[in-house]
PyMOL Python script that loads the backbone (N, CA, C, O; Angstrom):
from pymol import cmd

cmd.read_pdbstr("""\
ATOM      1  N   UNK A   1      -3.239   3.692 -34.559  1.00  0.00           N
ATOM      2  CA  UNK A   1      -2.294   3.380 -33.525  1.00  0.00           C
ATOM      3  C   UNK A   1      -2.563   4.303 -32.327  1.00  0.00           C
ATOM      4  O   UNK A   1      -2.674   5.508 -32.552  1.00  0.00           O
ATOM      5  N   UNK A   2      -2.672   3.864 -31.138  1.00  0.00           N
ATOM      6  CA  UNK A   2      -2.655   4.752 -29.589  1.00  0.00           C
ATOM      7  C   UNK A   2      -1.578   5.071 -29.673  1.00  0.00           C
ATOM      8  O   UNK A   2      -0.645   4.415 -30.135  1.00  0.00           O
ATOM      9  N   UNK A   3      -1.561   6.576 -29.045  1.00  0.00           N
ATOM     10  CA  UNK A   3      -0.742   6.989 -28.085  1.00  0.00           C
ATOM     11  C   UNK A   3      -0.462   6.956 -26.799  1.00  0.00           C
ATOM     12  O   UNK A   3      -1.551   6.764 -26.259  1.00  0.00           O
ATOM     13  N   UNK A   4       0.394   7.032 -25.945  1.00  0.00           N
ATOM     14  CA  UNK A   4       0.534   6.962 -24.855  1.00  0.00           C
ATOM     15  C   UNK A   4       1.152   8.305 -24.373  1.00  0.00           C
ATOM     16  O   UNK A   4       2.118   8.852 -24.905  1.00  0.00           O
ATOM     17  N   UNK A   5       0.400   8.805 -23.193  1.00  0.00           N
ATOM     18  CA  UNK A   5       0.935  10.060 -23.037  1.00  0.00           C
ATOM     19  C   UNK A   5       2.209  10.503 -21.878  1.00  0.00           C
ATOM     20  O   UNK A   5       2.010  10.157 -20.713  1.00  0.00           O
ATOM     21  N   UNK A   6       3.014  10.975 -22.080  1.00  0.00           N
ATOM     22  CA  UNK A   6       4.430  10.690 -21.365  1.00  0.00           C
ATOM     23  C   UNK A   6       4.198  11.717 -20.269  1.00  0.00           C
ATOM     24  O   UNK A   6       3.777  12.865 -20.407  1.00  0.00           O
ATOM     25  N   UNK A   7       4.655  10.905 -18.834  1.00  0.00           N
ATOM     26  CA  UNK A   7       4.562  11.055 -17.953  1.00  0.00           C
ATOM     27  C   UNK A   7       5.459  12.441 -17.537  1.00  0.00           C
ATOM     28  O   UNK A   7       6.635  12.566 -17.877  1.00  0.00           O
ATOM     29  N   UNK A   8       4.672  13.527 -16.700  1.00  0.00           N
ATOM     30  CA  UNK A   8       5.117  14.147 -15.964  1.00  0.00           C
ATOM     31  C   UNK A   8       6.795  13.835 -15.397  1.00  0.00           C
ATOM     32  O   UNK A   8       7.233  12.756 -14.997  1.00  0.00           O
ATOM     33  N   UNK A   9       7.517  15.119 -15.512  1.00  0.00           N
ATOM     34  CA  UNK A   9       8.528  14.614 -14.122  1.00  0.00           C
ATOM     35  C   UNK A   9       7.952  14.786 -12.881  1.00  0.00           C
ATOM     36  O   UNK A   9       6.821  15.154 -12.564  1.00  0.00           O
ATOM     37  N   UNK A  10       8.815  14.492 -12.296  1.00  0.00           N
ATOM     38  CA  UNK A  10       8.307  13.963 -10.400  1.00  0.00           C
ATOM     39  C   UNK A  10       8.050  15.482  -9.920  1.00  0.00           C
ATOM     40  O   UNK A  10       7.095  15.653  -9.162  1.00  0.00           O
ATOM     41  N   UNK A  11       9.089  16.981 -10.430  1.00  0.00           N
ATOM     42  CA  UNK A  11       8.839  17.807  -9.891  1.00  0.00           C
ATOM     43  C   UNK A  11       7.593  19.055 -10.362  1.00  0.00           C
ATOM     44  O   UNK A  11       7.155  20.159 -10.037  1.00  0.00           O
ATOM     45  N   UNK A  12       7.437  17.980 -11.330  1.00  0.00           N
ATOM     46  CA  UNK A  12       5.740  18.763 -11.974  1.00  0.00           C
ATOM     47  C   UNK A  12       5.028  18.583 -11.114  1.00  0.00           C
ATOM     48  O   UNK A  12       4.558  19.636 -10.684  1.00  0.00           O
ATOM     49  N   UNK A  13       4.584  17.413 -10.455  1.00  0.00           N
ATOM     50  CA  UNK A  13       3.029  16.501  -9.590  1.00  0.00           C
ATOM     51  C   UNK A  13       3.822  16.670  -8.188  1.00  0.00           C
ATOM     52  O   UNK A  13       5.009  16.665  -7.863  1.00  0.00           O
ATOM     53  N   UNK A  14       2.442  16.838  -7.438  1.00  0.00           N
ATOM     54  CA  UNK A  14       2.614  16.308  -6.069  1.00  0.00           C
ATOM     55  C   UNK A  14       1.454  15.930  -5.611  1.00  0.00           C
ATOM     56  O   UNK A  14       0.434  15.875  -6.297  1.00  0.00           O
ATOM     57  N   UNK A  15       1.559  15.561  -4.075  1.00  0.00           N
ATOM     58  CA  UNK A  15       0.488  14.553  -3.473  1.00  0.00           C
ATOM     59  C   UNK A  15      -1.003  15.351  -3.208  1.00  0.00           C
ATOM     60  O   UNK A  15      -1.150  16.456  -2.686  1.00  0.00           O
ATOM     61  N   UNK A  16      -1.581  14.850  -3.497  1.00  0.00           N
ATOM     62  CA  UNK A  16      -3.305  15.660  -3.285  1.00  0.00           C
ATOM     63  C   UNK A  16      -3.666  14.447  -2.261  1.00  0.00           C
ATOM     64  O   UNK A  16      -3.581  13.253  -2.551  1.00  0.00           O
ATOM     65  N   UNK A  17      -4.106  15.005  -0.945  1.00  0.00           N
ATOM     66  CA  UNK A  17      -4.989  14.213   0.272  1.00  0.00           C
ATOM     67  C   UNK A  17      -6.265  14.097  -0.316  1.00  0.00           C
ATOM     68  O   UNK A  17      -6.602  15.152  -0.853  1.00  0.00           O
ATOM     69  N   UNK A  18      -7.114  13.169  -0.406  1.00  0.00           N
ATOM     70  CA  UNK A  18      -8.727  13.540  -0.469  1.00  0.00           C
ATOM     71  C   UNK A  18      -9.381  12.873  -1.950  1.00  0.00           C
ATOM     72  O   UNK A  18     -10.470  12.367  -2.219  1.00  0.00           O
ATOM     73  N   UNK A  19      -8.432  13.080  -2.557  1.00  0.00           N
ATOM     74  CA  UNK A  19      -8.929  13.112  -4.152  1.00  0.00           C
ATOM     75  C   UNK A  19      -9.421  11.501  -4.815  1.00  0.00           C
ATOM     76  O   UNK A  19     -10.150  11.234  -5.771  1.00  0.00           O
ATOM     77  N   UNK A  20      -8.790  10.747  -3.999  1.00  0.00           N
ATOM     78  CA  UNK A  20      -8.570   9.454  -4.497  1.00  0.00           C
ATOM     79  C   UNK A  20     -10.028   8.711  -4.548  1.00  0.00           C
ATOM     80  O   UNK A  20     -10.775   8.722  -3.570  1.00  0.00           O
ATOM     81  N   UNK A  21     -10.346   8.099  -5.714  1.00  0.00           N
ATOM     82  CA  UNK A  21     -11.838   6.751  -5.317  1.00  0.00           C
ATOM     83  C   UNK A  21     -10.942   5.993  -5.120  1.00  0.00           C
ATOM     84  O   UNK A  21      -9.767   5.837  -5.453  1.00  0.00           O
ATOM     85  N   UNK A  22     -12.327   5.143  -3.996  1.00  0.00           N
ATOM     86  CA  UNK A  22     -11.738   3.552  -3.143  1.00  0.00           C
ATOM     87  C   UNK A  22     -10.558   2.547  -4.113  1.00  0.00           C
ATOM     88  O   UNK A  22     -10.986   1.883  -5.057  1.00  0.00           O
ATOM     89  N   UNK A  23      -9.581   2.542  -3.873  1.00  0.00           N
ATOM     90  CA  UNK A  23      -8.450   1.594  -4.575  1.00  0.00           C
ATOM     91  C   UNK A  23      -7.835   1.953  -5.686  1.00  0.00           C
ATOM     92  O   UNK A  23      -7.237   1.325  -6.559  1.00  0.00           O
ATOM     93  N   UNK A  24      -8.278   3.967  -5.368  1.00  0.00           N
ATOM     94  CA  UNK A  24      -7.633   4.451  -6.776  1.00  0.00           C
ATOM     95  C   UNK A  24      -6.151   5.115  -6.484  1.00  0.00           C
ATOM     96  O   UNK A  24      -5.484   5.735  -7.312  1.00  0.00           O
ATOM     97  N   UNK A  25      -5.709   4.781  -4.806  1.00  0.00           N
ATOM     98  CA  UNK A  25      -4.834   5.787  -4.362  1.00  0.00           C
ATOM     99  C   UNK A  25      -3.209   5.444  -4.972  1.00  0.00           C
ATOM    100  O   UNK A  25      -2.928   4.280  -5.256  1.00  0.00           O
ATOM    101  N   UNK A  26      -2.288   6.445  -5.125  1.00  0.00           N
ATOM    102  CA  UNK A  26      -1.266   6.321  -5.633  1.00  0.00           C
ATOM    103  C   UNK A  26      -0.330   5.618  -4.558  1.00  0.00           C
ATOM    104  O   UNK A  26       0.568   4.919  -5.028  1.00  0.00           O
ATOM    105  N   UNK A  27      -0.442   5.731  -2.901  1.00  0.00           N
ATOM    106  CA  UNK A  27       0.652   4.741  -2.224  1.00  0.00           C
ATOM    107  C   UNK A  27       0.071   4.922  -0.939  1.00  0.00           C
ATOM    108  O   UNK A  27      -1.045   5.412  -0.773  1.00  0.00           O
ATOM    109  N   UNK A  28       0.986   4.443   0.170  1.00  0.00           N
ATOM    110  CA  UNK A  28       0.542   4.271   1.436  1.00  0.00           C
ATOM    111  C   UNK A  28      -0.895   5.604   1.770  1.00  0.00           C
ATOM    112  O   UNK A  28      -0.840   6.830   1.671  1.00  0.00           O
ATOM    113  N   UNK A  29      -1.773   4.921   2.074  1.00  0.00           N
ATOM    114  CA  UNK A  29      -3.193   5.684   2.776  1.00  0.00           C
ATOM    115  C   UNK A  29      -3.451   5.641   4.344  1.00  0.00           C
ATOM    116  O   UNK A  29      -4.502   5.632   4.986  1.00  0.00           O
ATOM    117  N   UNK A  30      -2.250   5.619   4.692  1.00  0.00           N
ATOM    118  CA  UNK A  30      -2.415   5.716   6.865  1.00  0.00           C
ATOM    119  C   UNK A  30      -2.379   4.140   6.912  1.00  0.00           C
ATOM    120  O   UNK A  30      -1.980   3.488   5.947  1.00  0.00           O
ATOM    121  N   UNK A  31      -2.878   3.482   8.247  1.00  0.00           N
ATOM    122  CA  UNK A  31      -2.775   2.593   8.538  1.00  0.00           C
ATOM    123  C   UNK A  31      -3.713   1.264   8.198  1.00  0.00           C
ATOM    124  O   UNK A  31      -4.936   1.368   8.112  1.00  0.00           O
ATOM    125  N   UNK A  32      -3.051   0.072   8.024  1.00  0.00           N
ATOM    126  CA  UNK A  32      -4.430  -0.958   7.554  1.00  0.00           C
ATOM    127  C   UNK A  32      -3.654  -0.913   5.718  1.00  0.00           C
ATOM    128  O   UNK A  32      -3.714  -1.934   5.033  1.00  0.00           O
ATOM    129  N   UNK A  33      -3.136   0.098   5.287  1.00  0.00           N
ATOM    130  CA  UNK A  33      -2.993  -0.220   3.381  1.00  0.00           C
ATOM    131  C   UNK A  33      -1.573  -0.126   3.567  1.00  0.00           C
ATOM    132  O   UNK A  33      -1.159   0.087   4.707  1.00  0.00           O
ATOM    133  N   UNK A  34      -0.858  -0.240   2.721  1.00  0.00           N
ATOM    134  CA  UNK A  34       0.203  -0.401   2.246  1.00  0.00           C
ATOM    135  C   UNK A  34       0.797   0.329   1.381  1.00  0.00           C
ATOM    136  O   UNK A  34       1.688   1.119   1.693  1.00  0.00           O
ATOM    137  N   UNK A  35       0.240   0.098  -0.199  1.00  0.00           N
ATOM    138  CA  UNK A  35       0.822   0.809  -1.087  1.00  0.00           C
ATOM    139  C   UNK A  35      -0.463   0.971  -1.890  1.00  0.00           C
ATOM    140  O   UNK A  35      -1.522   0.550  -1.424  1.00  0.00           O
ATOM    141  N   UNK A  36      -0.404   1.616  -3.175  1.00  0.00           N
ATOM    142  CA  UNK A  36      -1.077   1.668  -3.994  1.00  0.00           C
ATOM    143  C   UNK A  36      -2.649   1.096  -4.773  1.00  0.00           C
ATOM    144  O   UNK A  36      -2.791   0.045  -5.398  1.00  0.00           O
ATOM    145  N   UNK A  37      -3.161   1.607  -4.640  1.00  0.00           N
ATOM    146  CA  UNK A  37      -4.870   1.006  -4.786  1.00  0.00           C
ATOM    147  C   UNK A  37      -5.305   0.406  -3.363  1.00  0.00           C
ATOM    148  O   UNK A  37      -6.011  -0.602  -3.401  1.00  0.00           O
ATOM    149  N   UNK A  38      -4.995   0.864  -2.271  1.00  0.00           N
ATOM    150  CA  UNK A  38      -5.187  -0.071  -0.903  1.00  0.00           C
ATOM    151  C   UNK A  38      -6.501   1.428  -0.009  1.00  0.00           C
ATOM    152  O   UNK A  38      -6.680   1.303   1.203  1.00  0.00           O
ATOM    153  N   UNK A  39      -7.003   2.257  -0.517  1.00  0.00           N
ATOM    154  CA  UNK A  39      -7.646   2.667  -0.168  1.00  0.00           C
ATOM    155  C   UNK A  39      -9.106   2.643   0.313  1.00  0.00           C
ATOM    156  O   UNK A  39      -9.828   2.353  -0.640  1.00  0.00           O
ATOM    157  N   UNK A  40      -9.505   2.757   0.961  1.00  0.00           N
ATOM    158  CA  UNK A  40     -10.728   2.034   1.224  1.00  0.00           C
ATOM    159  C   UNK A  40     -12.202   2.655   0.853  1.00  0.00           C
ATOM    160  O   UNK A  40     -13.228   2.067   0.513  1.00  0.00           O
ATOM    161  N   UNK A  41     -11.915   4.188   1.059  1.00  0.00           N
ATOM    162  CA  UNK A  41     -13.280   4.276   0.791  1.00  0.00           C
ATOM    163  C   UNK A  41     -13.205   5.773  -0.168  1.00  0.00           C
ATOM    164  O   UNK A  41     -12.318   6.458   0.340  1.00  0.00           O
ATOM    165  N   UNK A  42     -13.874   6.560  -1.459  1.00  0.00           N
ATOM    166  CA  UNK A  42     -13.942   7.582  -2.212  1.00  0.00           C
ATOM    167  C   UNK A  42     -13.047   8.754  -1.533  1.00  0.00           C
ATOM    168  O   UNK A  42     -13.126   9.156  -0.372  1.00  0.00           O
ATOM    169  N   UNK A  43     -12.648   8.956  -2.003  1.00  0.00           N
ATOM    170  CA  UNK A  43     -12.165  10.714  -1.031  1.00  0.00           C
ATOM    171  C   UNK A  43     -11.182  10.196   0.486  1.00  0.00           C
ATOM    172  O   UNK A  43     -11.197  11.011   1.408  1.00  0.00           O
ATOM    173  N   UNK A  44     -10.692   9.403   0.615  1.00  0.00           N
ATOM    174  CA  UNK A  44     -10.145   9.214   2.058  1.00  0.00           C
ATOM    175  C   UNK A  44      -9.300   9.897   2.245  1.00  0.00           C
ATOM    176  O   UNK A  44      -8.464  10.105   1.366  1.00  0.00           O
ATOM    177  N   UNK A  45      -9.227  10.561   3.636  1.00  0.00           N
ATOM    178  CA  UNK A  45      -8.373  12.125   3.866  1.00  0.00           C
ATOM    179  C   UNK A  45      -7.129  11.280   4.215  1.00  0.00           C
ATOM    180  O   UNK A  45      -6.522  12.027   4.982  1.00  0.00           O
ATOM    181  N   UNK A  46      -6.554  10.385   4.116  1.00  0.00           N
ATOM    182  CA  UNK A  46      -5.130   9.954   4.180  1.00  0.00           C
ATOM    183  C   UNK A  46      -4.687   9.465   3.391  1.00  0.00           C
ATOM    184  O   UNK A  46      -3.627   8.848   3.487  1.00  0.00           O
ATOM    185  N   UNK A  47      -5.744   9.651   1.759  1.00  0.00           N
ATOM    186  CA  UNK A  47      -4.857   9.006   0.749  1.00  0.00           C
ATOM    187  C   UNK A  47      -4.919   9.427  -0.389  1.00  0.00           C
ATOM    188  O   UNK A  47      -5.945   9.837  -0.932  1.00  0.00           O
ATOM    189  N   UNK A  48      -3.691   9.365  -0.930  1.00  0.00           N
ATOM    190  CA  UNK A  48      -3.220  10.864  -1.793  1.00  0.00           C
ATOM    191  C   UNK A  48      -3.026   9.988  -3.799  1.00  0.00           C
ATOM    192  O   UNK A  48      -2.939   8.830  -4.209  1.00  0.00           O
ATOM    193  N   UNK A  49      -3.043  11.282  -4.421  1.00  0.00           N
ATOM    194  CA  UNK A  49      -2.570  10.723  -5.704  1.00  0.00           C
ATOM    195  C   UNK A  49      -1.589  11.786  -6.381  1.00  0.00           C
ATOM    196  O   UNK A  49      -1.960  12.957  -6.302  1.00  0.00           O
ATOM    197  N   UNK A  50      -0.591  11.571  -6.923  1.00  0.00           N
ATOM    198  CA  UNK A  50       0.114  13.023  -7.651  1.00  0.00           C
ATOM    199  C   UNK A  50      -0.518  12.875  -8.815  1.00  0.00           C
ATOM    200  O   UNK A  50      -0.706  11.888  -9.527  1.00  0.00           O
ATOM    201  N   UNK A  51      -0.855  14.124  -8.918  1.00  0.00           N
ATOM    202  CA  UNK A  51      -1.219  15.302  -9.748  1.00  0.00           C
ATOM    203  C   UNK A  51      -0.580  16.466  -9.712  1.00  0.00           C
ATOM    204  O   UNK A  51       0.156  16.917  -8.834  1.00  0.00           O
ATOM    205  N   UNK A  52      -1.033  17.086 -11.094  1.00  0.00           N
ATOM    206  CA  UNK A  52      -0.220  18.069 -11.336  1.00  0.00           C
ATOM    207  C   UNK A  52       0.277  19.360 -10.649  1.00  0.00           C
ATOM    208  O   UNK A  52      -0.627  19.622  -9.855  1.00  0.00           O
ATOM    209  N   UNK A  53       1.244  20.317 -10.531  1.00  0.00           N
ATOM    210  CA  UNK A  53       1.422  21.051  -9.215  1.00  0.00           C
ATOM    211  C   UNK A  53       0.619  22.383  -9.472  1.00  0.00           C
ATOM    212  O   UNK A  53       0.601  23.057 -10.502  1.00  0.00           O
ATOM    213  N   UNK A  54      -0.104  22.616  -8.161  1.00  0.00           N
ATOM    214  CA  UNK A  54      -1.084  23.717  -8.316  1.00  0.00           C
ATOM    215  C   UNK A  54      -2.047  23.604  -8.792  1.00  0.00           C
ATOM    216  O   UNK A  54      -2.492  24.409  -9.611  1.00  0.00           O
ATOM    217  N   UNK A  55      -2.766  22.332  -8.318  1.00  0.00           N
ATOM    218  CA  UNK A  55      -4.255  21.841  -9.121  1.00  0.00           C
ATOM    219  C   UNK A  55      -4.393  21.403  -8.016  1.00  0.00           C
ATOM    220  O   UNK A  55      -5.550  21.682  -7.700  1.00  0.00           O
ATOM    221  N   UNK A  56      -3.865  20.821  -7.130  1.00  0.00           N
ATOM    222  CA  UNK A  56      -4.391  19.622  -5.822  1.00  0.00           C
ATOM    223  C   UNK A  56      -5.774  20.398  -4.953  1.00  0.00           C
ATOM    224  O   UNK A  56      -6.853  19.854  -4.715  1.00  0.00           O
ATOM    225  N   UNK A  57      -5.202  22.362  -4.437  1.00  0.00           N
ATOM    226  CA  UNK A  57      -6.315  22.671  -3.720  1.00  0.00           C
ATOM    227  C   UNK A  57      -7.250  23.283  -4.569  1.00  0.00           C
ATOM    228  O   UNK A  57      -8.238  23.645  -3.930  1.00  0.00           O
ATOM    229  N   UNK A  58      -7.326  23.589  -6.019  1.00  0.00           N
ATOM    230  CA  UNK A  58      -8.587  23.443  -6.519  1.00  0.00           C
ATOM    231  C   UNK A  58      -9.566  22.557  -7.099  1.00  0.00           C
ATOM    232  O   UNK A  58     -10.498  22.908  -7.822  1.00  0.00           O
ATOM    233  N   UNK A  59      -9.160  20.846  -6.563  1.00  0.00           N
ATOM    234  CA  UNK A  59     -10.254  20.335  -7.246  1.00  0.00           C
ATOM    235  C   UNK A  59     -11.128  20.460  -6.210  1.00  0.00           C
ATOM    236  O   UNK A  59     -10.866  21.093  -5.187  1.00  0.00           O
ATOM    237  N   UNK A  60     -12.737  19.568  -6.539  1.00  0.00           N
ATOM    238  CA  UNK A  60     -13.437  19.396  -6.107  1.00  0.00           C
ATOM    239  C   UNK A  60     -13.986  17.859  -6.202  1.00  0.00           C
ATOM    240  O   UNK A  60     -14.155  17.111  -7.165  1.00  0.00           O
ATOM    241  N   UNK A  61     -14.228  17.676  -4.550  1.00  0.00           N
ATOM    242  CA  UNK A  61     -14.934  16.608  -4.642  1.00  0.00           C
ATOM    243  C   UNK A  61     -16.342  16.643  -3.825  1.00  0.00           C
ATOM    244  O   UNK A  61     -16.656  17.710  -3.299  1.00  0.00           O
ATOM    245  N   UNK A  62     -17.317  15.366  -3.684  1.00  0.00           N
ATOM    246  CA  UNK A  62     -18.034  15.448  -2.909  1.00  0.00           C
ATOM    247  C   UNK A  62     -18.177  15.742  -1.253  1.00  0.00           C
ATOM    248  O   UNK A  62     -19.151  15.858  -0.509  1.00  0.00           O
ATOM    249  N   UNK A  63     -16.815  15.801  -1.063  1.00  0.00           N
ATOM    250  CA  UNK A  63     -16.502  15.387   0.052  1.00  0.00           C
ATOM    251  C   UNK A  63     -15.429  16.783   0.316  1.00  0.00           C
ATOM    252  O   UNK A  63     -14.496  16.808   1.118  1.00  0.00           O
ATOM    253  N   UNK A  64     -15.816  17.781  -0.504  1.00  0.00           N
ATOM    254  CA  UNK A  64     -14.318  18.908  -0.253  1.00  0.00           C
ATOM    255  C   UNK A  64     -13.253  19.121  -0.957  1.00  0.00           C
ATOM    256  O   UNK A  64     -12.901  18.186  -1.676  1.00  0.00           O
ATOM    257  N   UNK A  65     -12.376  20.460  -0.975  1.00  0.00           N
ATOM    258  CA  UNK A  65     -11.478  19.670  -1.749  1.00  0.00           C
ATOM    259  C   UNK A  65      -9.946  19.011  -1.597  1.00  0.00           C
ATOM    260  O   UNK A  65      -9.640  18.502  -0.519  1.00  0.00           O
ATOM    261  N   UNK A  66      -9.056  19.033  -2.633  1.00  0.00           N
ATOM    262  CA  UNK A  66      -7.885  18.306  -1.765  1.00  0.00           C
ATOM    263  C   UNK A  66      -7.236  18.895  -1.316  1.00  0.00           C
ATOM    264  O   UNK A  66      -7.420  20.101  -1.483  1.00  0.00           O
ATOM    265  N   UNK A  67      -5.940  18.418  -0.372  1.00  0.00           N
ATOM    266  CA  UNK A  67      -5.421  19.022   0.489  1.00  0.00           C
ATOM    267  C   UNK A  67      -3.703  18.724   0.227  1.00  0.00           C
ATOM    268  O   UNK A  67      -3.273  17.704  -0.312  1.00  0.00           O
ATOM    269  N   UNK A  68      -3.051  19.597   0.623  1.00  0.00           N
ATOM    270  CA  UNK A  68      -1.967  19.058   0.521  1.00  0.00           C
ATOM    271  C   UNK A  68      -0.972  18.298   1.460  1.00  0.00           C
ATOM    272  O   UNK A  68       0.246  18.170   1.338  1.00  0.00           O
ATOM    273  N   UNK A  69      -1.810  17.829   2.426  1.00  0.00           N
ATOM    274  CA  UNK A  69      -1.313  17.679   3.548  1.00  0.00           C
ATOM    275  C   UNK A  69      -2.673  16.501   3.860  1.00  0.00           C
ATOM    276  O   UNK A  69      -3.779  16.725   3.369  1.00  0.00           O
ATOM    277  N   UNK A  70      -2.405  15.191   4.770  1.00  0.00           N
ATOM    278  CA  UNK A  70      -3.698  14.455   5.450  1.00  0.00           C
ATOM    279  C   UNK A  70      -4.594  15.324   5.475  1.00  0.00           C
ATOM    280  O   UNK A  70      -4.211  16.476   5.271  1.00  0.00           O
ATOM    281  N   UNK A  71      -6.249  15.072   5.756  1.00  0.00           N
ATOM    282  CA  UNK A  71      -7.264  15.219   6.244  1.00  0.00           C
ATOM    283  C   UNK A  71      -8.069  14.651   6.614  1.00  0.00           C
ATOM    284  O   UNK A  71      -8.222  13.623   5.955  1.00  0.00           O
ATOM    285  N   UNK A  72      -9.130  14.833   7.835  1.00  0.00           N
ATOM    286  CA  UNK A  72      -9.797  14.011   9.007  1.00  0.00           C
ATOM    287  C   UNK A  72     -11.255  14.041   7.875  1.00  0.00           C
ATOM    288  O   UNK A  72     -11.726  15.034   7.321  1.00  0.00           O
ATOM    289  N   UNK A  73     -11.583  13.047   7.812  1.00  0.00           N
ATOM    290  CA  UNK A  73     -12.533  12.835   6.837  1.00  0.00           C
ATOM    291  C   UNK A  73     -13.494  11.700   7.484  1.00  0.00           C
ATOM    292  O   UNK A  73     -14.463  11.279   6.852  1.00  0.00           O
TER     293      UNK A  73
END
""", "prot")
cmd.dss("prot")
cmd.show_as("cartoon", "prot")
cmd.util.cbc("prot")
cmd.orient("prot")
């Protein structure tokens, strides 16, 4: 039998800029998307995913890492 692993509360995670692959983003990515998976391209500095708190500015991507706040990408 799977498990399913139980979700964070809301004040565990917050938004990481940067982190997201193309249509992997958690909600609005700036202008042109909407909500969720509407991202367009790997790493886009306006579109975010929550993750866990105090992990966002140490990941790494190809592209830098995330931010907690937009970035010009």
């Amino acid at each position: 039998m799977a498990t399913t692993p139980v979700a964070a509360k809301s004040g565990d995670r917050e938004k990481c800029y940067g982190v997201a692959k193309a249509g992997k983003n958690d909600c609005a990515a700036g202008p042109g998307t909407s909500c969720a998976g509407t991202s367009k391209t790997d790493y886009q500095g306006n579109a975010w995913k929550l993750v866990d708190k105090g992990t966002c500015t140490k990941m790494e991507t190809p592209k830098g890492k995330g931010s907690l706040t937009p970035i010009k990408r």
